[in-house]
C-alpha positions in Angstrom: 67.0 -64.4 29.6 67.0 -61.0 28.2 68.8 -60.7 24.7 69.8 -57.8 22.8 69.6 -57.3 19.5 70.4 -54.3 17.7 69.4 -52.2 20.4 66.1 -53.8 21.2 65.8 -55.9 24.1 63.6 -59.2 23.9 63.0 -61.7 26.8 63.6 -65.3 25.4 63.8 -68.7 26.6 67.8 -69.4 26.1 69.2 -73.0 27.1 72.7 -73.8 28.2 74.4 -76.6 26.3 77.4 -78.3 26.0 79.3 -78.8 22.5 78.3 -82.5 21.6 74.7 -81.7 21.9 73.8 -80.9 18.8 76.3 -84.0 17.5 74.6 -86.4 19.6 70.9 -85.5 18.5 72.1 -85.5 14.4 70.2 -82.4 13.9 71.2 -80.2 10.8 71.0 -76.8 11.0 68.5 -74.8 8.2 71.3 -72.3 7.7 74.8 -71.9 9.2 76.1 -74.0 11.9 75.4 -75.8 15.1 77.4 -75.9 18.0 80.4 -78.3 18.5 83.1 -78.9 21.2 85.5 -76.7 19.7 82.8 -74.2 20.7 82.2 -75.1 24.4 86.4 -74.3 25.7 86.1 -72.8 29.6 86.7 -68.9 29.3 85.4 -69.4 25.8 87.1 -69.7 21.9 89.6 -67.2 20.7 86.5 -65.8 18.0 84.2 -65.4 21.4 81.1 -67.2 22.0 79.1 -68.4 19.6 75.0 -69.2 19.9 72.8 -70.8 17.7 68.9 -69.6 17.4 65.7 -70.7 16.6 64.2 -70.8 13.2 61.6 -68.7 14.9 63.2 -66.3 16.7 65.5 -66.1 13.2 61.9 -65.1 11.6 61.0 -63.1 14.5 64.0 -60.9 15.2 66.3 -61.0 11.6 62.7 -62.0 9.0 64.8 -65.0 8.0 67.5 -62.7 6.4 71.4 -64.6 6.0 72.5 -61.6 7.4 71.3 -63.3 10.7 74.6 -65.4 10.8 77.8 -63.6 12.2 75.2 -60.9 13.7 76.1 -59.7 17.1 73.6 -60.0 20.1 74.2 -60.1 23.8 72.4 -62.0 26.3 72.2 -61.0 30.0 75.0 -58.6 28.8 77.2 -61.0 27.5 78.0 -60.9 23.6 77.9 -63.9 21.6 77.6 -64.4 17.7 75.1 -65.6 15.6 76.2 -68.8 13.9 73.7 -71.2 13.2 69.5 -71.4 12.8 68.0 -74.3 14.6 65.1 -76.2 12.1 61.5 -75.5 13.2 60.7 -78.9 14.0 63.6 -78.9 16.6 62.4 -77.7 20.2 65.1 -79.0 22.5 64.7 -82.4 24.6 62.2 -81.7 27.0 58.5 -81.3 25.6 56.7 -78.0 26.8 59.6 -76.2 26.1 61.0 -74.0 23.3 64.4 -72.3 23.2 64.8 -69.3 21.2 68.7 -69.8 21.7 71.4 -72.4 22.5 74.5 -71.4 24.0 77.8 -73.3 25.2 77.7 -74.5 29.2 81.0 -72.8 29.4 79.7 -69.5 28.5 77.2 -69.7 31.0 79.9 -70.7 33.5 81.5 -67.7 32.6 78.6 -65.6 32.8 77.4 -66.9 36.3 80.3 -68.3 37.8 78.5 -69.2 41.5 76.4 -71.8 39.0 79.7 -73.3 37.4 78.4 -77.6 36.9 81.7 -78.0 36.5 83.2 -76.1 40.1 80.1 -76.8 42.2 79.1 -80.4 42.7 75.7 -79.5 44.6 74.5 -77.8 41.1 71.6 -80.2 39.8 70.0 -78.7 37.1 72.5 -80.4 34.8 71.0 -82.9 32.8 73.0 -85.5 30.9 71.7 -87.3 27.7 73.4 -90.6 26.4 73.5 -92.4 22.6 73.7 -95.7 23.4 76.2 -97.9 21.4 74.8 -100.7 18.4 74.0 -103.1 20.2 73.7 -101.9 23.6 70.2 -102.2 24.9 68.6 -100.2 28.0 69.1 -102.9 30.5 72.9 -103.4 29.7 73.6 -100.0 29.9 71.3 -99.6 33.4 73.1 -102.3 35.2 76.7 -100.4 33.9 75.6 -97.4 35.6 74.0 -99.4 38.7 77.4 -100.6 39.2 79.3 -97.2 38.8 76.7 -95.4 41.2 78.9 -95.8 44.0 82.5 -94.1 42.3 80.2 -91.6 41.0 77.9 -90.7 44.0 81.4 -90.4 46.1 83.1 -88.4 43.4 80.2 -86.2 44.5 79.4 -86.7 47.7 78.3 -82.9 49.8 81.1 -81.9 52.4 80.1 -82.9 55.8 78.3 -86.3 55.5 79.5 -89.2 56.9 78.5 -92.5 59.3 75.0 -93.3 58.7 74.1 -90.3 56.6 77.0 -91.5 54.2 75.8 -95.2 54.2 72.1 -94.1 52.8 74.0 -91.4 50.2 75.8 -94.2 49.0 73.6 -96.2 49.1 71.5 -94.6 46.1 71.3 -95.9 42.3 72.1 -93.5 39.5 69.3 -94.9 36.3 68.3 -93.7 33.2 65.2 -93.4 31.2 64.2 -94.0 27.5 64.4 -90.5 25.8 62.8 -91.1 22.3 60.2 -88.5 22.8 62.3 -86.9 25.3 61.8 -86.0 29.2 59.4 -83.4 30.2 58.1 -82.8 34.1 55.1 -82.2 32.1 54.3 -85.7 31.3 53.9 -86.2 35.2 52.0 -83.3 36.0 48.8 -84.1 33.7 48.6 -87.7 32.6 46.6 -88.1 35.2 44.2 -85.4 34.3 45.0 -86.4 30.0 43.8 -90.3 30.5 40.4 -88.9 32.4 40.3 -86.4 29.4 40.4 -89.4 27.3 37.9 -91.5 29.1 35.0 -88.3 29.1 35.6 -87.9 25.4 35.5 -91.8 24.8 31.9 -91.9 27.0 30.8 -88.6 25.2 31.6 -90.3 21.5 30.1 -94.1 22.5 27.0 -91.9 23.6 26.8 -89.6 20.3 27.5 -93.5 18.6 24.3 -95.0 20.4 22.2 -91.6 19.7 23.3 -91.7 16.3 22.4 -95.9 15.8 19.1 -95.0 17.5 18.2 -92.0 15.1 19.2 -94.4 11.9 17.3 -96.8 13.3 13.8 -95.3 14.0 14.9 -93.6 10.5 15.1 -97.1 8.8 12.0 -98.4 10.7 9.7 -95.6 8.8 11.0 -96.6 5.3 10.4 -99.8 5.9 7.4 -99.7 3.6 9.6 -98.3 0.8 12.5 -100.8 1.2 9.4 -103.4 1.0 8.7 -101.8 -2.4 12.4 -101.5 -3.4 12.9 -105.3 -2.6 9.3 -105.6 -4.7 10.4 -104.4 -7.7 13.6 -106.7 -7.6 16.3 -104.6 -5.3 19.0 -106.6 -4.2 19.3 -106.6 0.0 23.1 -105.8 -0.5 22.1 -102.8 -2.6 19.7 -100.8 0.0 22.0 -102.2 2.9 24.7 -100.5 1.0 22.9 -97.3 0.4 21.9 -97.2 3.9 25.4 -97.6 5.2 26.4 -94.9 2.6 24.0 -92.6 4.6 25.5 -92.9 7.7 29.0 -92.8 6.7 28.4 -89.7 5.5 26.9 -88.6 9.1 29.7 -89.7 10.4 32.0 -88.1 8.1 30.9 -84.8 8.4 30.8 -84.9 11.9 34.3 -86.1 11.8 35.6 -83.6 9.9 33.8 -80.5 12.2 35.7 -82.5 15.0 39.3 -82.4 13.6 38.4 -78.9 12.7 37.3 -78.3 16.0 40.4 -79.8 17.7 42.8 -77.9 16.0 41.4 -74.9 18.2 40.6 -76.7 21.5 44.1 -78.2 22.0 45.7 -74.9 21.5 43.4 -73.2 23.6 43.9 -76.5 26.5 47.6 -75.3 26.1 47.1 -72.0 26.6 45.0 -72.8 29.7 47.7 -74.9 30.7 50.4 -71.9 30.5 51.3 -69.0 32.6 51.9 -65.7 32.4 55.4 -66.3 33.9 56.0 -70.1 32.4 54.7 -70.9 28.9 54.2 -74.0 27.5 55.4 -75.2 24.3 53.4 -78.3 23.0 52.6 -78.6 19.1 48.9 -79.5 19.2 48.7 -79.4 15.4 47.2 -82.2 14.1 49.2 -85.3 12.3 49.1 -88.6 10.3 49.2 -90.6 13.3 45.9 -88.2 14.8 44.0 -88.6 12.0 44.8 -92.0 11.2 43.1 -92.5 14.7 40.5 -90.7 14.4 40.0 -92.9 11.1 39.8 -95.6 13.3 36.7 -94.3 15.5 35.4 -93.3 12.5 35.2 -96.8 11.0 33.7 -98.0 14.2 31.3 -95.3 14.5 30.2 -96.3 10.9 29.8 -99.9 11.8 28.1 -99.4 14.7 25.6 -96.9 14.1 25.2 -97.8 10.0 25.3 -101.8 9.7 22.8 -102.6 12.9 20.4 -100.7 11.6 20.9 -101.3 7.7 20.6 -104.8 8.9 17.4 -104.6 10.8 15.7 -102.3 8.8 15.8 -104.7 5.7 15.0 -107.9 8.0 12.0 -105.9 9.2 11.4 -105.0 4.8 11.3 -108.4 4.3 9.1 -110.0 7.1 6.9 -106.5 6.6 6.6 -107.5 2.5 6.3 -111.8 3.3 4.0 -111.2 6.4 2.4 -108.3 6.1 3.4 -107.3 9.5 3.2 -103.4 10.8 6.3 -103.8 12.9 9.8 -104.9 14.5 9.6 -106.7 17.6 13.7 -107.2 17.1 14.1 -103.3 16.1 12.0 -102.4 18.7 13.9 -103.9 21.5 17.2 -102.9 19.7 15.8 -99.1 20.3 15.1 -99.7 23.4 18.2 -101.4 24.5 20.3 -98.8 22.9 18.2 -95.6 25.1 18.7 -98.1 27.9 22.6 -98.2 27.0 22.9 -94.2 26.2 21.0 -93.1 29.7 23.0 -95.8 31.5 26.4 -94.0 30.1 25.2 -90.4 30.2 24.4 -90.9 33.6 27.9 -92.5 34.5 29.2 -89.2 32.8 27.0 -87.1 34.6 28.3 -88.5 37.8 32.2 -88.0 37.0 31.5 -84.5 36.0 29.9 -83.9 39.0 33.0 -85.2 40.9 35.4 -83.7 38.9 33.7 -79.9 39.7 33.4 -80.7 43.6 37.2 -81.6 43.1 37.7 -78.5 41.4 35.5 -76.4 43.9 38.0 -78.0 46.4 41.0 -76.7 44.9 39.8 -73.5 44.5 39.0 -73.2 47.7 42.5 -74.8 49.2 44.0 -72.7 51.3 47.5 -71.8 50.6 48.7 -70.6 53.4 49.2 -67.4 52.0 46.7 -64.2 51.8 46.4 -63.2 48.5 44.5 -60.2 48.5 46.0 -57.1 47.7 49.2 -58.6 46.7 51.7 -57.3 44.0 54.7 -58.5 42.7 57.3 -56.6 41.0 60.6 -58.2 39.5 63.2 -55.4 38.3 65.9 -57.0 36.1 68.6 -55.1 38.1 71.6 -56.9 36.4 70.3 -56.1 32.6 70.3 -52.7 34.0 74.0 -52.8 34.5 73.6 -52.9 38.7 76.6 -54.9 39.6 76.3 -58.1 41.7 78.2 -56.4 44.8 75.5 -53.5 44.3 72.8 -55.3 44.0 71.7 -55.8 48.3 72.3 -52.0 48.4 69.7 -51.5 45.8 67.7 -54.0 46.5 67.8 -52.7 50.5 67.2 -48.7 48.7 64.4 -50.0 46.9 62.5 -51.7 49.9 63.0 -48.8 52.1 61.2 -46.9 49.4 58.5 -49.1 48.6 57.8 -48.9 52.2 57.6 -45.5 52.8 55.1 -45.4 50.1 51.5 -44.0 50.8 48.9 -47.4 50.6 51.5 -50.5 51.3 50.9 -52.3 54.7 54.3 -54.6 54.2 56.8 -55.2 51.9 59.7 -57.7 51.2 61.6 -59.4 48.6 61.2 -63.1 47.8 63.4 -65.3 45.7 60.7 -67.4 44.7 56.7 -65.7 43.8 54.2 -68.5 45.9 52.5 -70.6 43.6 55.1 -69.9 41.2 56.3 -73.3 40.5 59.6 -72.5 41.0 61.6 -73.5 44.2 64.8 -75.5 45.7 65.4 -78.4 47.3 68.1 -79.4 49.4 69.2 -81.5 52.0 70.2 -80.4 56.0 72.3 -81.4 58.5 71.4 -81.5 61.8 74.4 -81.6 64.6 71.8 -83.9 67.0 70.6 -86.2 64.6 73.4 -87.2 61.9 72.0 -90.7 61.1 68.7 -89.7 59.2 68.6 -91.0 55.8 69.2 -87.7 53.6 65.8 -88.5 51.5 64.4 -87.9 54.9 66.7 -84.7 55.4 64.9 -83.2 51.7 63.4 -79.8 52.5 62.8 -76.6 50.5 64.9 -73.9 50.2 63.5 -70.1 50.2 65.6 -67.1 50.4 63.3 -63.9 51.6 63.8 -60.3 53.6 63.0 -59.0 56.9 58.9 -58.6 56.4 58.4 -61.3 54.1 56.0 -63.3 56.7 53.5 -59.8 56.9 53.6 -59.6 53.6 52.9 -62.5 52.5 50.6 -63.1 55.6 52.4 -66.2 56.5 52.0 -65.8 59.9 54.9 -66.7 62.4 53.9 -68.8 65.4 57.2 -68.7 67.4 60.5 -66.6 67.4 60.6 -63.8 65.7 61.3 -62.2 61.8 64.7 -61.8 60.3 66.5 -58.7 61.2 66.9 -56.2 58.8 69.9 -55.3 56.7 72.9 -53.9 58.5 72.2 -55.8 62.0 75.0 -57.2 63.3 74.2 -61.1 64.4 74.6 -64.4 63.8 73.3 -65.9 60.4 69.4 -67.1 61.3 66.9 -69.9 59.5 63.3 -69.5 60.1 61.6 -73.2 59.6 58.0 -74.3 58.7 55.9 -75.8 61.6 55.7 -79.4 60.3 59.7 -79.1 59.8 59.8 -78.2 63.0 57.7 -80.9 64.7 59.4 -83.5 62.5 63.0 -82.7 63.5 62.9 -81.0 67.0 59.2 -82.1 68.1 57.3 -78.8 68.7 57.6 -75.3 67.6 58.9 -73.9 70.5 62.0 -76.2 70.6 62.9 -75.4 67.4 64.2 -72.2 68.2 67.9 -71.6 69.1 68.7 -75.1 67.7 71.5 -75.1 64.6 71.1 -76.6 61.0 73.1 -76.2 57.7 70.9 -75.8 54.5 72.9 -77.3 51.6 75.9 -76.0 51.1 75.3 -72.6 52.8 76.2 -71.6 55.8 75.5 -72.9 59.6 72.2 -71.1 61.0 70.4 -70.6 64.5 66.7 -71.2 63.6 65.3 -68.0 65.7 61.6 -68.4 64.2 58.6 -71.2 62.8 56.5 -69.9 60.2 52.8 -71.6 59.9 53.1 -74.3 56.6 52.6 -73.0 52.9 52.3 -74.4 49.6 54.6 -73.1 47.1 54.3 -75.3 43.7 50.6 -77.0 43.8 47.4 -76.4 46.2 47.1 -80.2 46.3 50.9 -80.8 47.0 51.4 -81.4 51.2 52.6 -78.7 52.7 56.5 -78.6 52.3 59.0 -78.6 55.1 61.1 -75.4 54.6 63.7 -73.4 55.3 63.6 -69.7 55.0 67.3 -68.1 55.2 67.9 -64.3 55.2 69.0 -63.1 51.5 71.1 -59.9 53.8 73.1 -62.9 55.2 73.6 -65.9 52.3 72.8 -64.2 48.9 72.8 -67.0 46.2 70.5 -65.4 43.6 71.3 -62.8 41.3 66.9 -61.9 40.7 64.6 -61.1 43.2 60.7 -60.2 43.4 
C-alpha cells in the first residue's frame, strides 16, 4: 500500500485486521496502543480510523519520536491515526512477512467496498485464527468444526450450485492447523529444497570430521616417539590423551566460530536470494540460543570424533612403540585408511547429488514458460494514489494503451492484472451449463483478467478463435480458455469455442478463443487451466500492469 506521511509517500506492506487480533495474540504495544474492537465498527469510530505501526517503520518514518502517536497519515488515500507502535519482535502470523502497519478490516471494507469479507461470501483471503479454550486440545476442537462444516459451508455456498455440484461442495471439511510458529505458504514452497540443504551441509561437515580425524591422526602417529618419551619420564596416559584432545577441540572451536560467523551472512544473503524485487521476504536469520546450542552439539561430536580416536590410538601405538620397540601402527594404519576410504566414499556421494541438483537446475532454467520473454517491459502506474477515480480508471487505462501503442519501437501492448511468473494469481471455480455434476475441486481453474493484445504481447500464442475486442465494441461478454482447459471440458480446441461458462461469481461468457498453456506461479508447476476474461467487460481490480 502506498502511505503518506507528512507529504512523503512510502510503499509499505499494510495488513487488514480485525479488533480482537491484537487481544487474541497478548501482544503489548512498545508505546501507545493496539487495536481493539471498539476500533474495528463498519463505517468506522466516531475519532476515525485508527492504525497501529511497526517499531520499524516508527524508527524509519517518525526516528522513534512520541510524537508518532496521534500523527496523521493516509494510506491509499484514506486517513487514519497513529495510535500504537507494534514491538520489534512482533511480525504478524505468517512467517516471511512483515507489516509496517495494521489497520481495522472495516476500514478496509470501507476503502474497497467490492472486497467487503463481510458482503461478499466468494472473498477468500480472509484468514481466521482461534485461542483455544483450557482444556480444549486440537482434536476436540477439529471434530467441533468437522461437524459444523456443513451449516457453515451452506451459510456460504456460491449462487448457482446445486444437484451433484452441491453434494461434493457440501461434502467438504472445514480443519484447522497448529499455529505456534504461525502459517506461512513459505514453509511449503522450500522444505523441500531446506531438508536437502541440510543433508549437503550434514555430508559436507561428516567429511571436514573424517579429514580432520585423519590429519590428527597421521599428526599423532609422528609424535609417537615423543609421547613414548613423555610416558618414559612417568606421563600419565590420561594426561597426553587429555592434551591431545585439548588440541583438537581447539580446531574444532575455531572452526566453529568462523562458521557461526559465516552463517550470520549466508542466511541473510539465502533470504535475499529467496526475495523479489516485487515480493520480499521477511525471515529473521539472526542467530539464537537454540542455533548455537545446536551447533554446540556438532561441535561436541566433531570433537569426539576427530580428537578421542586418535588421542586413543596414538598413545596405544606410544606404548607398544616404547614396550616393543616397534616402528609402527598396524591399528592406526588401517584406521587411516578406513577413514580416506569413508571420506572418498561420501565426497563422491556428494559429488553425485550436486551434479543432479545442477542438471535439475539447468532444467528449470531452461523450462519453457509459455511466454516470450525477450524484450518485455512491465510498467504498473498507481492510478488510484494519483487521485484517478475508479469510474475513470478504463478510460485512462484505454488513453494510456492507445498511447503506448503508437509509440516508435513497441510491437504490442496490453494490460495484465497479474505480471507472468509473478506469483500472484486467482482461483475460482466454473460452471458449465452441459456438465453441472463435476465435483467443483475438478471445476478449480485460474482466473486472469487482460486487454485486447495481451496474447501478442505476451507471445502466448492463440491456437483457435480469435483475441478480445477492444474497448468500445459492442458484443457479448467473451472468455478465452487455455488448451488443456479446453480439452478437459469440451474435448478439443475447436469445440471450445461458442460454448458458455461462468467464472466465479462474474458474469456468463461465450469462450470465442484457446490460448496455448502457460505457467504463471512456478516453471515446475503443470500448466494451469485458465480463464482469460476481458478487463473492458468485468473489471474487478482496481491496479493493472
Amino acid at each position: 500500500f502506498v502511505v503518506d506521511s507528512a507529504g512523503e509517500a512510502y510503499k509499505l506492506e499494510a495488513a487488514s485486521v480485525t479488533g480482537t487480533y491484537f487481544p487474541a495474540l497478548g501482544v503489548e504495544p512498545v508505546a501507545g496502543r493496539l487495536l481493539t474492537p471498539d476500533d474495528d465498527i463498519a463505517g468506522g469510530p466516531s475519532t476515525g480510523w485508527g492504525a497501529v505501526i511497526s517499531e520499524s517503520a516508527w524508527t524509519r518514518l517518525f526516528h522513534r519520536s512520541p510524537a508518532a502517536i496521534g500523527a496523521q497519515i493516509s494510506i491509499e488515500r484514506t486517513p487514519f491515526t497513529i495510535i500504537g507502535v507494534a514491538p520489534r519482535t512482533f511480525t504478524g502470523v505468517n512467517p516471511g512477512s512483515a507489516p509496517d502497519v495494521w489497520m481495522p478490516a472495516s476500514a478496509f471494507e470501507t476503502m474497497f467496498p467490492k472486497w467487503s469479507w463481510r458482503a461478499n461470501r466468494d472473498m477468500g483471503f480472509i484468514e481466521p485464527m482461534a485461542r483455544l479454550k483450557p482444556g480444549v486440545d486440537l482434536n476436540q476442537a477439529r471434530d467441533r468444526l468437522a461437524a459444523l462444516s456443513v451449516p457453515m459451508l451452506r451459510a456460504v455456498k456460491p449462487d448457482g450450485i446445486s444437484g451433484q455440484a452441491e453434494k461434493h461442495y457440501l461434502a467438504m471439511k472445514i480443519d484447522m492447523v497448529p499455529a505456534a510458529s504461525g502459517y506461512s505458504y513459505l514453509v511449503d514452497i522450500f522444505r523441500p529444497a531446506l531438508w536437502t540443504l541440510l543433508a549437503a551441509v550434514g555430508a559436507v561437515l561428516l567429511i571436514a570430521a573424517t579429514n580432520l580425524t585423519n590429519l590428527i591422526l597421521a599428526r599423532a602417529t609422528a609424535r609417537r616417539k615423543e609421547i613414548a618419551i613423555r610416558l618414559a619420564i612417568g606421563a600419565s596416559t590420561g594426561r597426553i590423551r587429555r592434551q591431545l584432545i585439548v588440541e583438537s577441540s581447539l580446531l574444532a572451536m575455531a572452526g566453529a566460530g568462523a562458521g557461526v560467523v559465516c552463517a550470520r551472512w549466508l542466511a541473510a544473503a539465502l533470504v535475499r536470494g529467496a526475495s523479489r524485487d516485487t515480493t520480499r521476504i521477511h525471515l529473521d536469520a539472526s542467530l539464537d540460543l537454540t542455533v548455537l546450542a545446536f551447533t554446540g552439539a556438532l561441535l561436541a561430536a566433531v570433537v569426539l570424533i576427530a580428537g578421542c580416536i586418535p588421542a586413543w590410538s596414538a598413545v596405544r601405538g606410544a606404548i607398544g612403540e616404547h614396550a616393543r620397540g616397534v616402528t609402527a601402527s598396524k591399528l592406526a594404519t588401517r584406521l587411516r585408511g578406513g577413514l580416506i576410504v569413508l571420506q572418498v566414499g561420501l565426497s563422491l556421494a556428494l559429488l553425485i547429488a550436486a551434479g543432479l541438483l545442477i542438471a535439475s537446475l539447468r532444467s528449470v532454467l531452461h523450462e519453457t514458460t509459455g511466454f516470450d520473454t525477450a524484450h518485455a517491459v512491465f510498467i504498473t502506474p498507481d492510478l488510484y494514489n494519483a487521485g484517478v477515480s475508479p469510474e475513470r480508471m478504463p478510460q485512462a487505462y484505454a488513453s494510456m494503451l492507445e498511447e503506448t501503442r503508437r509509440m516508435p519501437g513497441v510491437r504490442a501492448a496490453a494490460w495484465t492484472m497479474h505480471v507472468p511468473m509473478s506469483g500472484g494469481l486467482e482461483a475460482f471455480t466454473i460452471e458449465l451449463p452441459d456438465r453441472p455434476g463435476i465435483p467443483p475441486a475438478d471445476r478449480m481453474v485460474f482466473s486472469h483478467q487482460v486487454t485486447d493484445g495481451y496474447f501478442q504481447a505476451s507471445g502466448v500464442p492463440l491456437v483457435a478463435g480469435h483475441d478480445f475486442a477492444p474497448r468500445g465494441v459492442a458484443g457479448p461478454k467473451a472468455s478465452i480458455v487455455s488448451r488443456n482447459l479446453a480439452i478437459k471440458f469440451f474435448g478439443s480446441p475447436e469445440a471450445a469455442i461458442g460454448r458458455r461458462l461462468k467464472p466465479g461469481s462474474l458474469d456468463w461468457t461465450e469462450v470465442i478463443g484457446v490460448a496455448a498453456d502457460a505457467k504463471f506461479q512456478d516453471v515446475r508447476e503443470p500448466d494451469p487451466p485458465t480463464v482469460y476474461t476481458s478487463y473492458w467487460d468485468q473489471r474487478t481490480t482496481l491496479g493493472m500492469t
